[in-house]
KOLPAKOL-583847 format. One record per residue: residue in one letter; residue number from 1; x, y, z of N, C-alpha, C in turn. Coordinates in nm, 4 decimals, always signed. Layout:
+------+------+----------+----------+----------+----------+----------+----------+----------+----------+----------+
: resn : resi :      nxx :      nyy :      nzz :     caxx :     cayy :     cazz :      cxx :      cyy :      czz :
+------+------+----------+----------+----------+----------+----------+----------+----------+----------+----------+
:    a :  NUM :        X :        Y :        Z :        X :        Y :        Z :        X :        Y :        Z :
...
+------+------+----------+----------+----------+----------+----------+----------+----------+----------+----------+
# end
This chain:
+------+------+----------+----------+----------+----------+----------+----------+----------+----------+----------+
: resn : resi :      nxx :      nyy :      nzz :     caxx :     cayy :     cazz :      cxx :      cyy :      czz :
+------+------+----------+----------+----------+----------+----------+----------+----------+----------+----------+
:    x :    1 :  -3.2447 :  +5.2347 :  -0.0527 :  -3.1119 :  +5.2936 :  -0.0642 :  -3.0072 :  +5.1921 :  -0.0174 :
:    x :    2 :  -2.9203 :  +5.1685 :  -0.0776 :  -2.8166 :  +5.0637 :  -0.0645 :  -2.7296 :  +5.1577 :  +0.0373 :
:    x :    3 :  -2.6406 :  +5.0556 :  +0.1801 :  -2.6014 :  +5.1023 :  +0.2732 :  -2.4517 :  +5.1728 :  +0.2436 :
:    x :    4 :  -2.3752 :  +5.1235 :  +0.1049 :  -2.2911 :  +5.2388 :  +0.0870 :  -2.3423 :  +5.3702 :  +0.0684 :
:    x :    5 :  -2.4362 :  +5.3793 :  -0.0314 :  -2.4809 :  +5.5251 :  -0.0298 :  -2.5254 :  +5.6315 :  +0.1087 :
:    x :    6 :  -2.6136 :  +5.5090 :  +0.1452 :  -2.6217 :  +5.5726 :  +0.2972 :  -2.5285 :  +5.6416 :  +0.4135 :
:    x :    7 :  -2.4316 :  +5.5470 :  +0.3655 :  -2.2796 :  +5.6042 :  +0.4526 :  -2.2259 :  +5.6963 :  +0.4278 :
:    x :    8 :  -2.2137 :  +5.7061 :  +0.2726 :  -2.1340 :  +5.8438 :  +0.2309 :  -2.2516 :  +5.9396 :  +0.2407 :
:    x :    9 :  -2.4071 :  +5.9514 :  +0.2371 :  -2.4189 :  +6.0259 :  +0.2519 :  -2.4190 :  +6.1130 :  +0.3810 :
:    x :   10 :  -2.4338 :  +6.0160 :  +0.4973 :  -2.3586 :  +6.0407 :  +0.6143 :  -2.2617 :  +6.1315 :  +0.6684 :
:    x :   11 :  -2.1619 :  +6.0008 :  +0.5627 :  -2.0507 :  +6.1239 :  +0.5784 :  -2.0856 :  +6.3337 :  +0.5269 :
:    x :   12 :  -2.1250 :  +6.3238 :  +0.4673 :  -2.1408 :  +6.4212 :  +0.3660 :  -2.1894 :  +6.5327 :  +0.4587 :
:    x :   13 :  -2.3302 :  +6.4845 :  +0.5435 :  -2.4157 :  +6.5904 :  +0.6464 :  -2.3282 :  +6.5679 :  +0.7715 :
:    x :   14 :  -2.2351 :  +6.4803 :  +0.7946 :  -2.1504 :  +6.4919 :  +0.9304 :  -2.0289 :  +6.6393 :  +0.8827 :
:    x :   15 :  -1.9788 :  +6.6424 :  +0.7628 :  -1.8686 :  +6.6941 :  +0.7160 :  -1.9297 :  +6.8340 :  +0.6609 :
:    x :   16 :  -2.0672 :  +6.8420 :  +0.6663 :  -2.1449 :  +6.9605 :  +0.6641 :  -2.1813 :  +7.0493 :  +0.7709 :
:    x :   17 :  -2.2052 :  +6.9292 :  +0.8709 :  -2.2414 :  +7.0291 :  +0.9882 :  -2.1255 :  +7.0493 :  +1.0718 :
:    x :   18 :  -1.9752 :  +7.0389 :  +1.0054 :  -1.8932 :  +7.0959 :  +1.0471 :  -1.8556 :  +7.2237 :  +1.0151 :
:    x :   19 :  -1.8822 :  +7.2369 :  +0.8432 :  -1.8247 :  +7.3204 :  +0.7522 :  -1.9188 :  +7.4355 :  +0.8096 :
:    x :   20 :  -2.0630 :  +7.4540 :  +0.7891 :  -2.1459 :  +7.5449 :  +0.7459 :  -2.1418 :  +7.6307 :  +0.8799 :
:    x :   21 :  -2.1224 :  +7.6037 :  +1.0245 :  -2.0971 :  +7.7558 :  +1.1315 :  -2.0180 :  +7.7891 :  +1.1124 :
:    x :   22 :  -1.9097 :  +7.7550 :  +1.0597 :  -1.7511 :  +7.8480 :  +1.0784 :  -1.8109 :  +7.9441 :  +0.9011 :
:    x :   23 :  -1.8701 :  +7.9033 :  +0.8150 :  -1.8900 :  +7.9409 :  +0.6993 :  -2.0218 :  +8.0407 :  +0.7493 :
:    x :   24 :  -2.0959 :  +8.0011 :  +0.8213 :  -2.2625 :  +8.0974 :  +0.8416 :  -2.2252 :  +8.2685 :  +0.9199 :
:    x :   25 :  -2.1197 :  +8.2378 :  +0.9765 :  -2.0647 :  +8.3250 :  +1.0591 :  -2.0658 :  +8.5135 :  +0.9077 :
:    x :   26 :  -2.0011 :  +8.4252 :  +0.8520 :  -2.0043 :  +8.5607 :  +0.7145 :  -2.0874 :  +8.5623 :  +0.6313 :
:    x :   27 :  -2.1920 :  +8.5059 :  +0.6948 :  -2.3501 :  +8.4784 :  +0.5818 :  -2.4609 :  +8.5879 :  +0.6032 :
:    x :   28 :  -2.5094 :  +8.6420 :  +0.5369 :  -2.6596 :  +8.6800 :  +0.5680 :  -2.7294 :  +8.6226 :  +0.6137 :
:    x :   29 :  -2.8456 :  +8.6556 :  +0.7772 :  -2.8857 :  +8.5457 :  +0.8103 :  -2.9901 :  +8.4744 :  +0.7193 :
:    x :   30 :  -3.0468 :  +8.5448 :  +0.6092 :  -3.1588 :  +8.5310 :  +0.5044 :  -3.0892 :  +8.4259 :  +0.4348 :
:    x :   31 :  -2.9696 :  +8.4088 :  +0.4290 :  -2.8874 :  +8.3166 :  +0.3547 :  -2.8773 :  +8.1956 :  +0.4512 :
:    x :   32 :  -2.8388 :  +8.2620 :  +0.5467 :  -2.8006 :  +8.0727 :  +0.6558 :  -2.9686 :  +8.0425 :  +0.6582 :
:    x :   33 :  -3.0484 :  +8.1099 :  +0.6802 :  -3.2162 :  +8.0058 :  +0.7033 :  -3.2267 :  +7.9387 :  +0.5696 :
:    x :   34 :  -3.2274 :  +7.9985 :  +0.4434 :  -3.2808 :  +7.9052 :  +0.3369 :  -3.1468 :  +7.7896 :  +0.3146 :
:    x :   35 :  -3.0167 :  +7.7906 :  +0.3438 :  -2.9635 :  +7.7051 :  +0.3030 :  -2.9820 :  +7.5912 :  +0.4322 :
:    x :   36 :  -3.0164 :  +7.6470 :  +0.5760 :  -3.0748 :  +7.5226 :  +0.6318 :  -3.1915 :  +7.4727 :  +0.6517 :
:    x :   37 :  -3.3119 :  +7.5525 :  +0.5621 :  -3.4058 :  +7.4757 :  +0.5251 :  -3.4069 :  +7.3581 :  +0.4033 :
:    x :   38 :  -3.2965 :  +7.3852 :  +0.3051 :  -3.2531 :  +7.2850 :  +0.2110 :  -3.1927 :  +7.1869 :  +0.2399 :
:    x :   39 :  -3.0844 :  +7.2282 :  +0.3759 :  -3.0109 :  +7.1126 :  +0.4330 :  -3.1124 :  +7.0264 :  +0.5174 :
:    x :   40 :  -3.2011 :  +7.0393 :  +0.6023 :  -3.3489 :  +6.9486 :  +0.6541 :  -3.4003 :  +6.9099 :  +0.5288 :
:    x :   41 :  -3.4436 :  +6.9872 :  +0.4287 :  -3.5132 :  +6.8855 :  +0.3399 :  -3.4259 :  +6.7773 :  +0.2881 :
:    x :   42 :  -3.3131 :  +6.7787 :  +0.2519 :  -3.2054 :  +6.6726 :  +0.2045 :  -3.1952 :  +6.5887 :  +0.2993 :
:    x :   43 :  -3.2214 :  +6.5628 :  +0.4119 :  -3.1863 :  +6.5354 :  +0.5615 :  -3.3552 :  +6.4262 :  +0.5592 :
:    x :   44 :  -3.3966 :  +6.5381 :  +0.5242 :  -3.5752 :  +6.4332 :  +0.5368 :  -3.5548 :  +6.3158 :  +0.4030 :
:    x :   45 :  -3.5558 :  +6.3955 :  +0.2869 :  -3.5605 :  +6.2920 :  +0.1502 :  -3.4384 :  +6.1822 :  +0.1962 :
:    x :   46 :  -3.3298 :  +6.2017 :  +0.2598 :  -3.1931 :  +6.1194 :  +0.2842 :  -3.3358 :  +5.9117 :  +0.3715 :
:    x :   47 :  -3.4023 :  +5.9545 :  +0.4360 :  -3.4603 :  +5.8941 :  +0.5020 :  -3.5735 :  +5.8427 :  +0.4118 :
+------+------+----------+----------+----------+----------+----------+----------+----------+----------+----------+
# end
């Protein structure tokens, strides 16, 4: 993976794990577990 990509994707899970508690708050919790089991797998494949 070339280190621009790496960065933005960076950016992307830094600017995520801002967004998604203020957003999980009005979620089903059935909804916040599978979308942060997708966000770890993206998180694992990112590596």
């Amino acid at each position: 993976m070339s280190h621009s990509a790496r960065s933005s994707t960076n950016r992307r899970v830094k600017r995520a794990v801002f967004v998604v508690p203020s957003q999980s708050a009005r979620m089903p919790s059935s909804i916040q577990s599978s979308l942060y089991e997708v966000f770890m797998s993206l998180l694992v494949f990112d590596v």
